[in-house]
GUDODO-92545 format. One record per residue: residue in one letter; chain; y, z, x of N, C-alpha, C, CB in turn. Coordinates in steps of 0.2 Angstrom, whole numbers, plus 2048, in hexadecimal, padded with zeros to 3 digits. Glycine has a CB too. Layout:
! residues N
{atom 'A','A',{Y,Z,X},{Y,Z,X},{Y,Z,X},{Y,Z,X}}
...
END
This chain:
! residues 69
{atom 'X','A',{9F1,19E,DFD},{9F7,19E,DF9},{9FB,1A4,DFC},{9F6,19E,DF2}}
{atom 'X','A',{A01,1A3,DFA},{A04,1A6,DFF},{A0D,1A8,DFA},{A04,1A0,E07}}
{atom 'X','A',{A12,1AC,DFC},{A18,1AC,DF9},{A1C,1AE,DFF},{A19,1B2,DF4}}
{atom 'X','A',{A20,1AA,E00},{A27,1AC,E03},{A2E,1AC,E00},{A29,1A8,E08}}
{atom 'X','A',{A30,1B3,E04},{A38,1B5,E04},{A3C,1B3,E08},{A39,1BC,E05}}
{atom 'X','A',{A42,1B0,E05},{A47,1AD,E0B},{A4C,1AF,E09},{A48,1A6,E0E}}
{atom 'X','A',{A53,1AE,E0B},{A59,1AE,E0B},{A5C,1A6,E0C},{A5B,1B2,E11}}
{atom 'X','A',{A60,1A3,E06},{A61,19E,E07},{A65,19B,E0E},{A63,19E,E02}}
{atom 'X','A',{A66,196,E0F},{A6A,195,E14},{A71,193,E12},{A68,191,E17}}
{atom 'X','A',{A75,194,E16},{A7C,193,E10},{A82,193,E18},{A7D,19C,E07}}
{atom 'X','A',{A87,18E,E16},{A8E,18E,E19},{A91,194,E19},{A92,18A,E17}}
{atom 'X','A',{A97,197,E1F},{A9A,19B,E1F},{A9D,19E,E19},{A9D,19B,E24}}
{atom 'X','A',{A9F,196,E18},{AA4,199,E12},{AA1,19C,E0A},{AA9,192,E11}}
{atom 'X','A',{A9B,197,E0B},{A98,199,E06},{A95,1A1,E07},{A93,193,E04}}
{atom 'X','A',{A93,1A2,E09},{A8F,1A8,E0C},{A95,1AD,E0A},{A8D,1A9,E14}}
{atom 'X','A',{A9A,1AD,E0C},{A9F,1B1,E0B},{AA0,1B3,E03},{AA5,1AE,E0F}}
{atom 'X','A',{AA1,1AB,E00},{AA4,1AA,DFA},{A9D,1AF,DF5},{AA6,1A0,DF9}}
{atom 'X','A',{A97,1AD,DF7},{A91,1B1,DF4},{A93,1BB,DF4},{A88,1AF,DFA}}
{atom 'X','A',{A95,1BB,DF9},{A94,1C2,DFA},{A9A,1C4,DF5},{A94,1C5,E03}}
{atom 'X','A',{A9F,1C1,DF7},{AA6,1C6,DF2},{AA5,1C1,DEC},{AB1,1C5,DF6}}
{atom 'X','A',{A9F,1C0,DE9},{A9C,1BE,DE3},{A97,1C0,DDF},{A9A,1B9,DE4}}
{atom 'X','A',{A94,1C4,DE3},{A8E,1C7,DE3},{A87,1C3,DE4},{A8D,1CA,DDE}}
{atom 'X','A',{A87,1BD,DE9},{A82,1B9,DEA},{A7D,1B7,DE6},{A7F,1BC,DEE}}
{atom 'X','A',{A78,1B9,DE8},{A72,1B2,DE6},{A6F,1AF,DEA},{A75,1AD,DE3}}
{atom 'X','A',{A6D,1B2,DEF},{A6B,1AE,DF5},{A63,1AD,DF6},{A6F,1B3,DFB}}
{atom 'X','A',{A5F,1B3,DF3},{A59,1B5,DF5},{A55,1B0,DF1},{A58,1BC,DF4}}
{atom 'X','A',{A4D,1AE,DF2},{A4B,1A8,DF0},{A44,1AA,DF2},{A4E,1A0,DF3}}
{atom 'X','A',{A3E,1A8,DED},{A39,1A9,DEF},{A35,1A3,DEE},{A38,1AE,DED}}
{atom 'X','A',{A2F,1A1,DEF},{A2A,19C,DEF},{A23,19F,DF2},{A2C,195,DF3}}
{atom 'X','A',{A1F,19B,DEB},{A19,19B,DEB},{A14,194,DF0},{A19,19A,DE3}}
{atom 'X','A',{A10,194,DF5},{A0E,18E,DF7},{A09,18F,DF6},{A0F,18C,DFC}}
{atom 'X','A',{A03,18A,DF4},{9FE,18A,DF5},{9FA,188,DFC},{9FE,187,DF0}}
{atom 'X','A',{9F5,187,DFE},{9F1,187,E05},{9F3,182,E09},{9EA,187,E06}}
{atom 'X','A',{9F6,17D,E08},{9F9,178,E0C},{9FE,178,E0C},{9F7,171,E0C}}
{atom 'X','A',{A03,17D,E0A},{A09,17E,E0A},{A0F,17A,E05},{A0A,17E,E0F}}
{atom 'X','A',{A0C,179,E02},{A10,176,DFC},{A13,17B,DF7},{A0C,170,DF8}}
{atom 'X','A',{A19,17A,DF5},{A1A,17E,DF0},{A1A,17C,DEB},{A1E,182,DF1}}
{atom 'X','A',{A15,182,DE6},{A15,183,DE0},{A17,186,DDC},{A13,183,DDF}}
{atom 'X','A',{A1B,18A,DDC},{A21,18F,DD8},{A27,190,DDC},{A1E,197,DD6}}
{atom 'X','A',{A2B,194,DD8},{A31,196,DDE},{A36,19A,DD8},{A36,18C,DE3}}
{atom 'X','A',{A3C,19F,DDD},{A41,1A0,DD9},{A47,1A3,DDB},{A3F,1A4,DD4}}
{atom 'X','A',{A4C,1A2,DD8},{A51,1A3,DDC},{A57,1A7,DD8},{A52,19D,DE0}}
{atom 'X','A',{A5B,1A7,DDC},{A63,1AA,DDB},{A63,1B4,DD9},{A67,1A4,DD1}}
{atom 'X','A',{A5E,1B6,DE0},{A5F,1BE,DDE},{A62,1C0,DE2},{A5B,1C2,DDE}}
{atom 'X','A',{A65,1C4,DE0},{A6E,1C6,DE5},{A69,1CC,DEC},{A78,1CD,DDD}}
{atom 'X','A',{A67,1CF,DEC},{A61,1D2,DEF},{A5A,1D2,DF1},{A61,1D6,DED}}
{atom 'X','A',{A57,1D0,DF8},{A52,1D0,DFB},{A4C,1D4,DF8},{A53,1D2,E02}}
{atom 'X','A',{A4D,1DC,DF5},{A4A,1E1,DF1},{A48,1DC,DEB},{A4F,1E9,DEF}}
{atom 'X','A',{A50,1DB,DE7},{A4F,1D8,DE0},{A4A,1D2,DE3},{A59,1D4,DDC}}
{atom 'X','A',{A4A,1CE,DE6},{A46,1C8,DE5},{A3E,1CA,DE8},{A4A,1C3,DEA}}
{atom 'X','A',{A3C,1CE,DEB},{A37,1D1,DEC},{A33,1D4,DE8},{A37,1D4,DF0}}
{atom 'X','A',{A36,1D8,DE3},{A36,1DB,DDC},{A31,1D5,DD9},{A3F,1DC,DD9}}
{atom 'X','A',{A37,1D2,DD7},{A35,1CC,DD2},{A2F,1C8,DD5},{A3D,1C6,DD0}}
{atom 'X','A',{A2E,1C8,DDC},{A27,1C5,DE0},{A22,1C9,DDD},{A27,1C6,DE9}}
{atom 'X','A',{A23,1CF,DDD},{A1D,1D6,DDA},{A1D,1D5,DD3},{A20,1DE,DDB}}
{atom 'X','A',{A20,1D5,DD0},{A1F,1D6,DC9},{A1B,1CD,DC5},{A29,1D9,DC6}}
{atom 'X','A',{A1D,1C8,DC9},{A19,1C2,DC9},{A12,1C4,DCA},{A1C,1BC,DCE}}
{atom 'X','A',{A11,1C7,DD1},{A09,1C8,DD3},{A06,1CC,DCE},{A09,1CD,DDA}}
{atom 'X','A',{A0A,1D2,DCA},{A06,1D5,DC6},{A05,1D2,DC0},{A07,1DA,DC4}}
{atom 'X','A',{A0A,1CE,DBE},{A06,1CA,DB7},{A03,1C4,DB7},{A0B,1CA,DB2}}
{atom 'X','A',{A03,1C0,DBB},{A02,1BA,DBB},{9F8,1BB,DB9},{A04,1B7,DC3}}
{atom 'X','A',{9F4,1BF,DBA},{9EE,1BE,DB8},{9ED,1BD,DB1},{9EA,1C4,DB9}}
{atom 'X','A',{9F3,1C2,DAD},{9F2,1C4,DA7},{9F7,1BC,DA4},{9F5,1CC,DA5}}
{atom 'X','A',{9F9,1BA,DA4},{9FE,1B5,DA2},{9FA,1AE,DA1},{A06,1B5,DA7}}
{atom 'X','A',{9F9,1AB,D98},{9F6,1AA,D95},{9F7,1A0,D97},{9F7,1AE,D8D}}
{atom 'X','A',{9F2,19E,D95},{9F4,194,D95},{9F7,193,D8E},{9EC,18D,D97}}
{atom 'X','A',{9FD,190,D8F},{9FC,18D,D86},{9FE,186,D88},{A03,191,D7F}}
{atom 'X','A',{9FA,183,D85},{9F7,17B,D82},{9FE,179,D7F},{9F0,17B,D7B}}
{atom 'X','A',{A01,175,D7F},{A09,172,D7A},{A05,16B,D79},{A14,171,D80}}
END
């Protein structure tokens, strides 16, 4: 299992239009061993910000409970 960081892919224009917007570009996913993904998240205007929130998933996810609906 595994997590990747990317940068969306996006048109000139759009790219442009993100930045004098303040973006949203950065995206992460969860794969499990055959590379399927199984989680993911997106729309963080910064690489840090979205790495962050990669970390702060890693630390809690042991503790974070099942609930039955």
């Amino acid at each position: 299992m595994h997590f990747e960081i990317f940068e969306r892919e996006r048109s000139r224009v759009a790219a442009l239009r993100g930045r004098l917007m303040g973006g949203g570009d950065w995206r992460w996913r969860l794969k499990d061993g055959g590379g399927q993904t199984i989680a993911s998240g997106d729309n963080y205007p910064t690489r840090s910000e979205c790495e962050r929130a990669v970390m702060l998933l890693k630390q809690e996810i042991a503790a974070a409970p099942i609930n039955f609906l």
